[in-house]
TIMAR-442279 format. One record per residue (C-alpha): residue number from 1; x negated, y negated, z. Coordinates in nm, 3 decimals, decimal comma. Each point is the difference from the previous one (the first is absolute). Example, Ala and Ser with C-alpha at 12.3 -4.5 7.8 and 13.67 -1.06 7.14 Angstrom:
% TIMAR-442279
<1 <-1,230 0,450 0,780>>
<2 <-0,137 -0,344 -0,066>>
***
This chain:
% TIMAR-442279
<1 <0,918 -1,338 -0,962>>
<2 <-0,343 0,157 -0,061>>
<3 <-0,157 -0,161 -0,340>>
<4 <-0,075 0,187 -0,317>>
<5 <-0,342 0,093 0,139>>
<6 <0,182 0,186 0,249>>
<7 <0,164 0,185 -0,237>>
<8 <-0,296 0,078 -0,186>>
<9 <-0,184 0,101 0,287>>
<10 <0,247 0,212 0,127>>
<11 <0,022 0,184 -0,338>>
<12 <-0,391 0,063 0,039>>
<13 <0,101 0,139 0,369>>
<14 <0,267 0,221 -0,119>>
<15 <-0,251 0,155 -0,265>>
<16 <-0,285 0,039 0,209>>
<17 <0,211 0,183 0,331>>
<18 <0,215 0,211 -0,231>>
<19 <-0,239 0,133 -0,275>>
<20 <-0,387 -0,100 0,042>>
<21 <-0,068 0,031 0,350>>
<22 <0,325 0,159 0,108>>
<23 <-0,181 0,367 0,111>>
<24 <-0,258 -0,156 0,152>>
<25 <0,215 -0,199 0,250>>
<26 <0,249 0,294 0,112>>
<27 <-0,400 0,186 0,047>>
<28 <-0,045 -0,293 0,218>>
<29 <0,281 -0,012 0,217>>
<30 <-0,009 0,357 0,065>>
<31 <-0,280 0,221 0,176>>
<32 <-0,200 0,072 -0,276>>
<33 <-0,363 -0,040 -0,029>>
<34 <-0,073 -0,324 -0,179>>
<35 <-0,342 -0,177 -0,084>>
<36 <-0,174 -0,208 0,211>>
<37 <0,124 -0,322 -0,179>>
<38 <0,393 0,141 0,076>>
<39 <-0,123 0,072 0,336>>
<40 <-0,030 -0,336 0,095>>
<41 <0,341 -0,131 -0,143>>
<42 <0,165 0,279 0,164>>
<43 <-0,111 -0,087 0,335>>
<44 <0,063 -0,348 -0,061>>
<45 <0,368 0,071 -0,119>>
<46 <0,050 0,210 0,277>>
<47 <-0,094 -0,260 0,297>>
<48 <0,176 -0,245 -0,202>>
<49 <0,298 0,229 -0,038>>
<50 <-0,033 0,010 0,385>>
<51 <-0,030 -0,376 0,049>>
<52 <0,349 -0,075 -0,193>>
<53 <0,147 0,322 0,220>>
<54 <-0,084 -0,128 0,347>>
<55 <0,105 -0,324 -0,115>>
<56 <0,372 0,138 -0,052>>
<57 <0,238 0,104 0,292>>
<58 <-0,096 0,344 0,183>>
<59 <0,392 0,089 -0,024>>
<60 <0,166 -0,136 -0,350>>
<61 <0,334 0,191 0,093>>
<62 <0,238 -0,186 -0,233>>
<63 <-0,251 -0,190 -0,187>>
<64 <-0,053 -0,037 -0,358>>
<65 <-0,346 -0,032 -0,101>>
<66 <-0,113 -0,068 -0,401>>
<67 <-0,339 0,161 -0,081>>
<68 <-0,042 -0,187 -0,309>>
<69 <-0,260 0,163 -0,248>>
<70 <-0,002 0,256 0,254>>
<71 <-0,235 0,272 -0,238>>
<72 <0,039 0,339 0,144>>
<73 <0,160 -0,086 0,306>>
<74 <-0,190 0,022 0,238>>
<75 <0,124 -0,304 0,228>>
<76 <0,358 0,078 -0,056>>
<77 <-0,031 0,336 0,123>>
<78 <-0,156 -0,153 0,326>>
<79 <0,281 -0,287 0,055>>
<80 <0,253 0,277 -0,100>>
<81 <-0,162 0,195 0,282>>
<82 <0,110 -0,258 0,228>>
<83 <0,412 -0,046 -0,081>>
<84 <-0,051 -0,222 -0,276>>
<85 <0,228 0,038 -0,316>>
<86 <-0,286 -0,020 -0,244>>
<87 <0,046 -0,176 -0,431>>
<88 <-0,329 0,093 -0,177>>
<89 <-0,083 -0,153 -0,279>>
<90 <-0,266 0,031 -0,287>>
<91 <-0,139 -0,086 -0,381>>
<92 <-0,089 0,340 -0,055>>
<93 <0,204 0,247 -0,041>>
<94 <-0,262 0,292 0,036>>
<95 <-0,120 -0,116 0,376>>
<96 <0,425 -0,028 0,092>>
<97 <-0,002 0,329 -0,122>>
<98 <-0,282 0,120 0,240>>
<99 <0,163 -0,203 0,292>>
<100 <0,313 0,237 -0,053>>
<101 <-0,183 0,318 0,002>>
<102 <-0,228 -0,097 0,299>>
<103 <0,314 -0,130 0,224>>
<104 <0,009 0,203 0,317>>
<105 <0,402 0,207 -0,025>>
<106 <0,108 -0,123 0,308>>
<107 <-0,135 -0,399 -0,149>>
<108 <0,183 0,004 -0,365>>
<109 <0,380 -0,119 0,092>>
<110 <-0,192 -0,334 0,198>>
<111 <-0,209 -0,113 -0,334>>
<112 <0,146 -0,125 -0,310>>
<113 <-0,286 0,075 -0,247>>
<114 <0,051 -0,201 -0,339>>
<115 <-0,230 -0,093 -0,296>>
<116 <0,027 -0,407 -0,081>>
<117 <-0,039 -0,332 0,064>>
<118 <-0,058 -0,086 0,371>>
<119 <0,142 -0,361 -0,113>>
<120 <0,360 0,156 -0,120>>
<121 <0,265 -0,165 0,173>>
<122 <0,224 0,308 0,072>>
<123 <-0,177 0,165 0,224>>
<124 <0,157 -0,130 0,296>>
<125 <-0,092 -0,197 0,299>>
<126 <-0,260 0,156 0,281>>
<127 <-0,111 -0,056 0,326>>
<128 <-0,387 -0,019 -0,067>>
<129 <-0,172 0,033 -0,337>>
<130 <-0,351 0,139 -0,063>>
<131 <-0,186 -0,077 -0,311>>
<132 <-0,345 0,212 0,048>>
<133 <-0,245 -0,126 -0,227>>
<134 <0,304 -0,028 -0,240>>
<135 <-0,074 -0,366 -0,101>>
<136 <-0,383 -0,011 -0,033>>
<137 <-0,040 0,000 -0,387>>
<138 <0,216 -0,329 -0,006>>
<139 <-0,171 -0,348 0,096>>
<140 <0,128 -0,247 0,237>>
<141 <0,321 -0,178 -0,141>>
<142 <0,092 0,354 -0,137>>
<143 <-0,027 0,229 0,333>>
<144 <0,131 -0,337 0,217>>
<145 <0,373 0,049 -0,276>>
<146 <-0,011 0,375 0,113>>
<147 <-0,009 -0,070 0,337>>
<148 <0,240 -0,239 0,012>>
<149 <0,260 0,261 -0,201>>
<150 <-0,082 0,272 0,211>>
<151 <0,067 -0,232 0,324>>
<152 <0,317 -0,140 -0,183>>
<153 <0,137 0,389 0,081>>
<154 <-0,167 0,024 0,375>>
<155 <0,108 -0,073 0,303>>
<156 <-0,237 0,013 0,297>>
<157 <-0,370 0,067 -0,184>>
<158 <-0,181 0,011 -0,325>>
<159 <-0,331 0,168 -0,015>>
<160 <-0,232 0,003 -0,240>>
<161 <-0,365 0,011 -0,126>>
<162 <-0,260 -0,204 -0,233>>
<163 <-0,337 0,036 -0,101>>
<164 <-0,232 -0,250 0,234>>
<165 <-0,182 -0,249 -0,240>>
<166 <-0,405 0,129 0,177>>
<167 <-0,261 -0,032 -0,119>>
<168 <-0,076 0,344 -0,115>>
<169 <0,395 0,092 -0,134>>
<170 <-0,086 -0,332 -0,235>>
<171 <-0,294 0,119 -0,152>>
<172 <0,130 0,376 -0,019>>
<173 <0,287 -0,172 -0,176>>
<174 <-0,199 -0,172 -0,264>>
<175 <-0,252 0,294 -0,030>>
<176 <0,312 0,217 -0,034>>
<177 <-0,104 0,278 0,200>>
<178 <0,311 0,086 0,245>>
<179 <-0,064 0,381 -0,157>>
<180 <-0,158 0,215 -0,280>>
<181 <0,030 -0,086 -0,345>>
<182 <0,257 0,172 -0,070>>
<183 <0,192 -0,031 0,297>>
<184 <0,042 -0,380 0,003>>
<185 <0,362 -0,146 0,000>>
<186 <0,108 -0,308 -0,017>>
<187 <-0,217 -0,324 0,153>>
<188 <0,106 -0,063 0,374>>
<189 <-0,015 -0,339 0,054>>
<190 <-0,162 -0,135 0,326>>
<191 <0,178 -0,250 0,210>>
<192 <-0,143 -0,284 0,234>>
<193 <0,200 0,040 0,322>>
<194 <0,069 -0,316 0,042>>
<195 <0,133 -0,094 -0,337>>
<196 <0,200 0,267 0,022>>
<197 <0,180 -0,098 0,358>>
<198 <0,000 -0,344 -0,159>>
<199 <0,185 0,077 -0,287>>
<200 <0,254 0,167 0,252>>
<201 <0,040 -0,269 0,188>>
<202 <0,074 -0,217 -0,316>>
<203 <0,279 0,236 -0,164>>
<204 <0,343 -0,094 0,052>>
<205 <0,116 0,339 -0,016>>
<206 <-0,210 0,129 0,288>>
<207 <0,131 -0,282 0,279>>
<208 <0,054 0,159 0,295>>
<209 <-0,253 0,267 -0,041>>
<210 <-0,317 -0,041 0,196>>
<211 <-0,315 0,230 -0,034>>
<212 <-0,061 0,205 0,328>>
<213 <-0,275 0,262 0,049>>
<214 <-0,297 0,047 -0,259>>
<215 <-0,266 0,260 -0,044>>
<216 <-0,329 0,046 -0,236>>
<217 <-0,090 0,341 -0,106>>
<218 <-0,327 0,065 -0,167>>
<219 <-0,076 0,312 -0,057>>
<220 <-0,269 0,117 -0,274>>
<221 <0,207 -0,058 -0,346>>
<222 <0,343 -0,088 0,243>>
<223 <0,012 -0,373 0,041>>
<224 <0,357 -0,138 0,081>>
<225 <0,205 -0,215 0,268>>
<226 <0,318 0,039 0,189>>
<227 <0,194 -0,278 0,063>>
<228 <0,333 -0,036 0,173>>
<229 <0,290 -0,251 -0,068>>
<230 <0,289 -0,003 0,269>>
<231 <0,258 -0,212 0,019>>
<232 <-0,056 -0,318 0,187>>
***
């Protein structure tokens, strides 16, 4: 299990998606102007959005897929698109509660949308899981347990994302300048790429998993990584 600084970080989460920045990220994720600053991490999340996509099957007919700290939905509404049968899960209640409203008609019977814990156990089992910048505020040991949870209920393909440990993310981290004032949230913690695929290799829970495709996406405030684990 995740340690108590898991815990405490995912309280910090919760807060920060759900009451402090929780209208400024459904203004994100929708077509509305933002500043220049949003700009950026909108385009990033968007190619990144369609890097974990084209990664998935073109036809999920019969496929489960978890979207875990899925936000307002955005990717589930895409894999749904394609056949899959779509659990959605978030911290914050306020963004599930956006995901419902903004669900295409014809979409809402293919995605489960639910406010929790990614990590509960009675979700079910799934055919791929993506975790979209969902682990990012947690440092290596931390988002390495999450992982291996989420691939404890996944079958075929676990996709997720990290902050890359650059140059320039470490010094915005320590200058703690990922947005405004008062828009900050809780610290995301850059990871060294190959500690992280180290510490992979080296947890018992994860044998059999291998990591597959990667990607870097830096765009203006947007810095994160895709990585892919399949089963070997």
């Amino acid at each position: 299990m995740p340690t108590a600084n898991y815990q405490q970080r995912k309280g910090w989460v919760a807060t920060y998606f759900d009451r402090t920045a929780a209208e400024a990220w459904a203004k994100l994720t929708s077509d509305s102007p933002v500043s220049r600053i949003r700009e950026t991490v909108r385009a990033g999340r968007e190619e990144m959005r369609a890097t974990l996509l084209d990664w998935l099957p073109a036809d999920m007919t019969g496929m489960r897929l978890f979207d875990a700290g899925c936000g307002t939905g955005l990717l589930s509404v895409e894999a749904a698109r394609r056949g899959a049968e779509v659990v959605a899960i978030d911290l914050s209640p306020t963004l599930i509660g956006v995901a419902k409203e903004r669900v295409p008609a014809e979409l809402a019977a293919r995605i489960d949308f639910r406010s929790g814990d990614m990590l509960d156990s009675s979700i079910g089992r799934f055919d791929y899981t993506v975790a979209m910048d969902s682990v990012i505020h947690y440092d290596t040991p931390d988002a390495v347990k999450i992982i291996a949870q989420l691939a404890s209920r996944t079958d075929r393909g676990v996709l997720f994302t990290f902050a890359p440990r650059t140059p320039l993310l470490m010094a915005m981290h320590y200058a703690g300048k990922f947005f405004p004032r008062g828009d900050r949230g809780p610290s995301i913690v850059p990871v060294a790429e190959e500690a992280l695929v180290a510490h992979i290799a080296a947890t018992p829970e994860l044998a059999g998993w291998s990591p597959g495709r990667t990607r870097r996406i830096l765009t203006g405030f947007y810095k994160s990584q895709a990585l892919e684990l399949r089963r070997s």
